[in-house]
C-alpha positions in Angstrom: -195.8 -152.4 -74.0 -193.7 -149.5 -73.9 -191.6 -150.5 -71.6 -190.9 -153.6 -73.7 -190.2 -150.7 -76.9 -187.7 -149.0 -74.6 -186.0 -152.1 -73.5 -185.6 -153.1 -76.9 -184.4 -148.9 -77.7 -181.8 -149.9 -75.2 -180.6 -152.8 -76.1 -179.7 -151.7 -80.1 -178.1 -148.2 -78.2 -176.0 -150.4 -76.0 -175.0 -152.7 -79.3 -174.4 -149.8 -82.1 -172.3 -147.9 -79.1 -170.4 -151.5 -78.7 -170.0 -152.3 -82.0 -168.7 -148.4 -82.9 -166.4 -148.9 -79.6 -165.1 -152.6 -81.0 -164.1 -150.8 -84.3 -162.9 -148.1 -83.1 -159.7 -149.5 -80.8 -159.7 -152.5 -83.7 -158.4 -150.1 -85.5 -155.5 -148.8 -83.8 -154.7 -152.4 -81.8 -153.9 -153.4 -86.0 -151.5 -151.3 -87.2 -150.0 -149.9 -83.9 -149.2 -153.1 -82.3 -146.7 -154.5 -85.2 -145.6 -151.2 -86.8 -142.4 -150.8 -85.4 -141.6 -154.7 -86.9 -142.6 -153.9 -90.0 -140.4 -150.5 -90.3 -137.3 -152.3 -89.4 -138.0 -155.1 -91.9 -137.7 -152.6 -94.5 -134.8 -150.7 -93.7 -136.2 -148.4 -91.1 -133.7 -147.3 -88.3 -134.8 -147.1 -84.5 -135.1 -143.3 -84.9 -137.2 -143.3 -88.0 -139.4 -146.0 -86.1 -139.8 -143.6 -83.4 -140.5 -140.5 -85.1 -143.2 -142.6 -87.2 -144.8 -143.6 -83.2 -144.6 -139.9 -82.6 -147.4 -139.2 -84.9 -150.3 -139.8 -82.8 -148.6 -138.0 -79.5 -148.5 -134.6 -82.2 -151.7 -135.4 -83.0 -152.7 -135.8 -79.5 -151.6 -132.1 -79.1 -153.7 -130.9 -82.1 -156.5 -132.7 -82.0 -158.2 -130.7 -78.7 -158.5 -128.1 -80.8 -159.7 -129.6 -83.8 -162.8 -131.0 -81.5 -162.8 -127.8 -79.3 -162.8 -125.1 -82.1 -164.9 -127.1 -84.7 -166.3 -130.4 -84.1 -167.8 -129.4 -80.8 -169.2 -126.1 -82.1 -170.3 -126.9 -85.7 -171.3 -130.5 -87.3 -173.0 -133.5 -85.2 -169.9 -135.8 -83.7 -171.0 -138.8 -85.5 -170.8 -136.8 -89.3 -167.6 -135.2 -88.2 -166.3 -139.0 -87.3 -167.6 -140.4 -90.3 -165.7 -138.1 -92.5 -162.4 -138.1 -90.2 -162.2 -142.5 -90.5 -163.0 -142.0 -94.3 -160.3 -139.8 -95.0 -158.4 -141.7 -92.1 -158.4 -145.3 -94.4 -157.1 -143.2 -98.0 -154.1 -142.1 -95.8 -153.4 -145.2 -93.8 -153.7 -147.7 -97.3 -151.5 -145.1 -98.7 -148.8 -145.1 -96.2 -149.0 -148.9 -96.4 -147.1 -148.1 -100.0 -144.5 -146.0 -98.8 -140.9 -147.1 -97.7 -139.1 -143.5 -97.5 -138.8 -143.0 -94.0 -139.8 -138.6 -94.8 -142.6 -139.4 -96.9 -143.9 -142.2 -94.2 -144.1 -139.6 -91.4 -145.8 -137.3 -92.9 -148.3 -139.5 -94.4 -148.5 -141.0 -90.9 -148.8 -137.7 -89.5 -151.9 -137.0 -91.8 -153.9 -140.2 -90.8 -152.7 -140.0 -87.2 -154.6 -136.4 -87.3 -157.7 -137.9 -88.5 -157.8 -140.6 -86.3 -156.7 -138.6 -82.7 -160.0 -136.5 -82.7 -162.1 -139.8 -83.4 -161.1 -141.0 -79.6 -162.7 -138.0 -77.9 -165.6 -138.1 -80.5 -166.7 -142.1 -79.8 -167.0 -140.9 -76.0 -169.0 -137.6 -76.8 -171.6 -139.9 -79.0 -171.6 -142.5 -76.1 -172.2 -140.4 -73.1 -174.9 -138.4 -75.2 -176.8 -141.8 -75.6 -176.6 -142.7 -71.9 -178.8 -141.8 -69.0 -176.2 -142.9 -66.0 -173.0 -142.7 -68.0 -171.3 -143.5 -64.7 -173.0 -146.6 -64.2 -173.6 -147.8 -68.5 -170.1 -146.5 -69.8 -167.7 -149.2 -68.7 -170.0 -151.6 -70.0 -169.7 -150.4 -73.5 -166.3 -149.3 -73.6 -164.5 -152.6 -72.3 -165.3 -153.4 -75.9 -162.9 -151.0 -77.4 -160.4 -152.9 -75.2 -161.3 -156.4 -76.7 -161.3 -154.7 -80.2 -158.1 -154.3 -79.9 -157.4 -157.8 -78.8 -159.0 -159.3 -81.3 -157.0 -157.2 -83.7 -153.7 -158.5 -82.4 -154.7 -162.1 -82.3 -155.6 -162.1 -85.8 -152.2 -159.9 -86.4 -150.3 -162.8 -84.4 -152.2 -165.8 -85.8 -152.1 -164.8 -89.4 -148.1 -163.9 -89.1 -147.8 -161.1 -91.1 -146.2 -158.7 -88.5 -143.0 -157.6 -90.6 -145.1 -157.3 -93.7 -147.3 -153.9 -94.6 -150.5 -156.2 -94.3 -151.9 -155.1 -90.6 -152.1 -151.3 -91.9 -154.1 -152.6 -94.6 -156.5 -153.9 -92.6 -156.7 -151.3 -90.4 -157.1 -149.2 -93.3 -160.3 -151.5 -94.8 -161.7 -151.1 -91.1 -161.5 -147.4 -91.3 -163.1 -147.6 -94.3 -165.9 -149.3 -92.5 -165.9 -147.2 -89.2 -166.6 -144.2 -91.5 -169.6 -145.8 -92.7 -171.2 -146.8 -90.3 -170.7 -144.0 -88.2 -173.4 -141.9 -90.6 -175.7 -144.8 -89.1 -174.9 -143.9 -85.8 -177.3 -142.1 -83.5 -177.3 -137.9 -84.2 -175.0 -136.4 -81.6 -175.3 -132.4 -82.2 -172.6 -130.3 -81.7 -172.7 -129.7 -77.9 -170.7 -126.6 -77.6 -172.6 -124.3 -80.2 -172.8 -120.8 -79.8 -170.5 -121.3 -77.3 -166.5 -118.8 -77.5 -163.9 -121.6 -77.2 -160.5 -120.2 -76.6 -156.7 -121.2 -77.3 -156.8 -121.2 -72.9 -159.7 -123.6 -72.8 -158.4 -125.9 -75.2 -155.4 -126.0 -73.7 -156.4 -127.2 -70.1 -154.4 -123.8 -69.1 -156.9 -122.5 -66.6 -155.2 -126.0 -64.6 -151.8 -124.3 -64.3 -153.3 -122.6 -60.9 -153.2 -126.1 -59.6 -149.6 -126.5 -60.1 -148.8 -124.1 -57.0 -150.2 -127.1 -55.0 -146.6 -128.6 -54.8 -147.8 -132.0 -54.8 -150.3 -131.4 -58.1 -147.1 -130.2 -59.5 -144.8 -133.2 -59.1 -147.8 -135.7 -60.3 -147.6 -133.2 -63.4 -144.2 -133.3 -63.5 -143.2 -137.2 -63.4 -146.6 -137.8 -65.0 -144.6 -136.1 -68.0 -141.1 -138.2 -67.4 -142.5 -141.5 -66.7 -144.2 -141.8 -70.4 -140.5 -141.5 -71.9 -139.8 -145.0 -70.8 -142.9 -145.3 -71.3 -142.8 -145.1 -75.0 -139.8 -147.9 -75.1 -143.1 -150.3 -75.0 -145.5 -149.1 -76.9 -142.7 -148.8 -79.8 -140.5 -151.6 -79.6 -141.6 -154.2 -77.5 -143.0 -156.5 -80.6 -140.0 -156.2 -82.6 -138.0 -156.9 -79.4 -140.2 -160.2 -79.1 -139.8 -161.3 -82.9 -136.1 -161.1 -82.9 -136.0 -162.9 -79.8 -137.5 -165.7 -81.4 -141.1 -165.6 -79.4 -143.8 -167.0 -81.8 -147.1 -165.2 -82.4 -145.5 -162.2 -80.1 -148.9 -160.0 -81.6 -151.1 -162.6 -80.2 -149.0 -162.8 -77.1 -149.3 -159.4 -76.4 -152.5 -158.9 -76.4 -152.2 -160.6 -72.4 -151.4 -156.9 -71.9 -154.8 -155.8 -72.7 -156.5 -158.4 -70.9 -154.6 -157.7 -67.7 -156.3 -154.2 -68.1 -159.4 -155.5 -68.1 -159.0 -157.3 -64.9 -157.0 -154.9 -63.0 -159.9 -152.3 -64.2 -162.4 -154.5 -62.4 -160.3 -154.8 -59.4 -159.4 -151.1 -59.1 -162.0 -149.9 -56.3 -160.6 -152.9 -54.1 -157.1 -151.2 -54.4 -158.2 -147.8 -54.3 -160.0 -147.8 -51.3 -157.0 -149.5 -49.5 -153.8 -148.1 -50.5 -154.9 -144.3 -51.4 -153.6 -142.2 -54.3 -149.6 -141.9 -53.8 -149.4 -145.8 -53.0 -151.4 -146.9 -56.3 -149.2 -144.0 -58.3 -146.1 -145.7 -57.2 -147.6 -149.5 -57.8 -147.8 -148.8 -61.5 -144.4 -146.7 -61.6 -142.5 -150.0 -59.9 -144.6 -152.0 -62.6 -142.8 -150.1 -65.6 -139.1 -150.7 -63.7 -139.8 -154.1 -63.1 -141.5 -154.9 -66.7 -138.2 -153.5 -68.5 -135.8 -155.4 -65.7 -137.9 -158.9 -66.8 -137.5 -157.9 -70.6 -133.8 -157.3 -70.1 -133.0 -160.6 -68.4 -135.2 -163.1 -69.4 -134.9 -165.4 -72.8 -137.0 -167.0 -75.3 -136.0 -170.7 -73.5 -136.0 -171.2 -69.5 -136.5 -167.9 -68.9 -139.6 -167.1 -71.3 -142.0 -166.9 -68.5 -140.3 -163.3 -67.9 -141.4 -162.0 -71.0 -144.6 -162.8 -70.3 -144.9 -161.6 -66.7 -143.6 -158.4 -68.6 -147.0 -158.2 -70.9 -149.6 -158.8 -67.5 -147.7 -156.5 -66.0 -149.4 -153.9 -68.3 -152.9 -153.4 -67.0 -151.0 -152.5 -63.4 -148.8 -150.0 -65.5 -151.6 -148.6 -67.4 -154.7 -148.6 -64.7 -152.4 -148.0 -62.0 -150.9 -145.0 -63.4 -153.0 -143.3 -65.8 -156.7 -144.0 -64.4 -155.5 -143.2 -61.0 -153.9 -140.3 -62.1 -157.3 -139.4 -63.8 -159.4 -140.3 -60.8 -156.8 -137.7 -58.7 -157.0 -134.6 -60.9 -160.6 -134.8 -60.4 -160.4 -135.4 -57.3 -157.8 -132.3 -56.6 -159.3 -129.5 -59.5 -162.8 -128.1 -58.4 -165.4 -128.8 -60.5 -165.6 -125.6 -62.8 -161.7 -126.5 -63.9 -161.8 -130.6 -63.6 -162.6 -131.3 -67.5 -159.7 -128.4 -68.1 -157.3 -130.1 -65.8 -158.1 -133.8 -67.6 -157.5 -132.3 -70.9 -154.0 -130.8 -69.5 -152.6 -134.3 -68.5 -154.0 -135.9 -71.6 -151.6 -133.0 -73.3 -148.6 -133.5 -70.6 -148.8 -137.2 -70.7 -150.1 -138.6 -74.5 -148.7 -135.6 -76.3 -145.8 -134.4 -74.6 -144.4 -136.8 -72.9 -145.1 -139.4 -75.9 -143.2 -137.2 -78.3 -140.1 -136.4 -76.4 -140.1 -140.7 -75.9 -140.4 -141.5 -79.1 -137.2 -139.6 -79.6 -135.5 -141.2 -76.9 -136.6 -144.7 -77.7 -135.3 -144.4 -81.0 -132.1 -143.2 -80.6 -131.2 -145.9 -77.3 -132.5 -148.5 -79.6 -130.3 -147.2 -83.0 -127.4 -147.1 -79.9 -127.5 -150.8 -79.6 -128.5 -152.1 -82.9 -126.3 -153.9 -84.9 -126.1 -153.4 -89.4 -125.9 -155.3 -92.1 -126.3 -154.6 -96.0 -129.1 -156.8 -96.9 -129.3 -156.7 -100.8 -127.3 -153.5 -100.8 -129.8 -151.7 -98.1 -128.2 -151.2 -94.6 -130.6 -153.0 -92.1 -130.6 -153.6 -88.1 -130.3 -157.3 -88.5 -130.2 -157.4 -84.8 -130.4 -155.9 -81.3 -128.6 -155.7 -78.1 -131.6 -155.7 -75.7 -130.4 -156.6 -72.4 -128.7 -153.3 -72.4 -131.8 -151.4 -74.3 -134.4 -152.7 -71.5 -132.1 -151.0 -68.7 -132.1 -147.7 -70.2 -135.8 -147.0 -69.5 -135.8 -149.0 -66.3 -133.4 -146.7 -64.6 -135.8 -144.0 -66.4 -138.4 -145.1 -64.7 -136.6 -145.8 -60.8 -135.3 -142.1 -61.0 -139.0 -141.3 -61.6 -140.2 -143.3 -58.5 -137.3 -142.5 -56.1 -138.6 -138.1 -57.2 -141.7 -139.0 -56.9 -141.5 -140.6 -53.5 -139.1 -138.3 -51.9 -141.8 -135.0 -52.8 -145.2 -136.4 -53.4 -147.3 -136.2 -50.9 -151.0 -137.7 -50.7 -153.7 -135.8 -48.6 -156.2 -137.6 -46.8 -158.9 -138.5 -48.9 -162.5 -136.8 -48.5 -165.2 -139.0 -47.1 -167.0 -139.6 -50.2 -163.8 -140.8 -51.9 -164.4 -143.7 -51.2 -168.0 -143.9 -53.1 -166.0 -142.2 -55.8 -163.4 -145.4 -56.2 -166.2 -147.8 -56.0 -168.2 -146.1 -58.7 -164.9 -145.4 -61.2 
């Protein structure tokens, strides 16, 4: 009998973890996805889209210390999310209201700092449910993944990507993430009691491992390879709707799934090609995504486009998880959640900001204006020559990265490590 009551126990965890997971990357799959679209549709010029993209990369940089300093030390993580999604869908409705590029930053800004801290909180409330996080996390948080698919399907389908409409929903599905997350399971603060310093926060005490010369030139094109980076997280759906591809929200949601497959895959690759080989894989992935976006077409050529999008999960997991899987594998273990929180800081805060710039000036570089009912719009793009930009970003990147890099032999139980990640 009891086992049949904590079978049961489990089975509504793994579902209210899932469903909280779903919503959560719903969320952000809804607005981010189309935004850059909609901005140029109402006036905004490839700089102002970037600086409005640059909103979660400064939040990115903040929001450690938000869960660090309070979250972590003072209120349960599922109250603390509750409040920060709540707050989160006044600001994101409101922005959807705004059309002065100022104003829209900063409102931006404001929701994008309630909604960054809300990432490391849906993990904290997951792992504290689980027994063999390892084993049950995946599981649950492949969901945020088709969340966010789902959003962009109905984006695509629905057609409303130059129109204010997405934040709106994402702002009615923050409204009901913050609900339901006082229904979620209690998650006390884990770090109470505890000093938290500026140092920990930061990931500093992983600045020892950049005398390791290799450690230091991941760091180091870790940081430059998210400026081309940025190039498609920004512009990539307005680059699609001006080129005439239909449902390109729907479309790029292939991206996502690609993920999901070459998550699954991973250990296969791991196992075989080693750290430096997989690093470089996803590097050659960005080059070769921005070559296809540069040269293909909306007729003959449209299968380019979309080799582009599946070449995402290879870009992403190849890159970033591998990275992930690397700094733990190279900081011992009393530094390794320091070291992670350094590259999240290098990589989504850093590197995103500094990108965002650069994406929107190369993109303001090749647009081409016309008054449209006496407002000055980009009525158009040159994006052949936009696409190349990043791509030779990203070869200088891999031709650095090759040259110093250097991978040491990996332990004997790295393998068990790959096959469990």
């Amino acid at each position: 009998h009891n086992l049949g009551k904590d079978t049961i126990m489990e089975i509504r965890m793994r579902i209210e973890l899932s469903t909280m997971m779903f919503l959560q990357f719903f969320i952000w799959g809804a607005w981010a996805v189309t935004m850059g679209t909609y901005l140029n549709a109402i006036g905004f010029r490839g700089t102002d889209i970037g600086s409005a993209y640059s909103t979660t990369a400064w939040a990115a940089i903040v929001s450690p210390f938000f869960v660090g300093m309070v979250a972590d030390r003072f209120f349960s993580a599922e109250k603390v999310m509750g409040v920060l999604h709540l707050l989160g869908a006044m600001l994101m409705y409101w922005a959807s209201t705004i059309t002065e590029p100022g104003k829209f930053f900063w409102v931006l800004l404001g929701y994008a700092l309630c909604y960054m801290p809300t990432l490391a909180l849906v993990n904290a409330i997951a792992f504290h449910q689980m027994k063999n996080p390892g084993k049950e996390f995946p599981g649950v948080r492949v969901l945020g993944t088709l969340g966010w698919i789902v959003a962009g399907l109905i984006v695509g389908f629905l057609a409303i990507e130059p129109t204010a409409i997405p934040l709106k929903i994402a702002a009615g599905m923050s409204l009901v993430m913050g609900v339901y997350s006082f229904f979620l399971p209690s998650t006390p603060p884990k770090g109470k009691g505890k000093k938290v310093t500026v140092r920990d926060v930061l990931g500093l005490d992983a600045l020892a491992l950049m005398k390791d010369r290799s450690f230091a030139v991941f760091v180091v094109c870790s940081l430059l390879i998210c400026i081309p980076l940025a190039f498609y997280y920004n512009f990539t759906n307005l680059f699609l709707n001006e080129s005439g591809v239909a449902n390109a929200a729907g479309k790029m949601t292939m991206g996502q799934m690609s993920e999901v497959v070459f998550m699954l895959v991973m250990p296969f690759f791991f196992v075989r090609l080693g750290v430096k080989k997989m690093l470089l894989c996803g590097m050659l992935a960005w080059a070769a995504r921005y070559l296809l976006f540069a040269f293909g077409n909306n007729e003959a050529l449209v299968f380019m486009f979309y080799l582009g999008i599946l070449l995402h999960g290879i870009c992403y997991d190849f890159f970033f998880v591998v990275g992930q899987i690397y700094v733990d594998r190279e900081a011992p273990e009393e530094i390794r959640a320091n070291a992670q929180g350094f590259i999240a800081l290098i990589t989504y805060g850093a590197g995103m900001v500094v990108g965002a710039k650069v994406s929107g000036l190369v993109v303001d570089m090749f647009a081409e204006y016309e008054l449209v009912d006496g407002v000055e719009k980009a009525v158009g793009h040159q994006w052949t020559n936009i696409w190349v930009i990043p791509a030779i970003m990203a070869g200088v990147v891999i031709v650095f990265f090759t040259l110093l890099f250097r991978d040491k032999p990996a332990p004997e139980n790295a393998t068990a490590t790959a096959e469990t990640e």
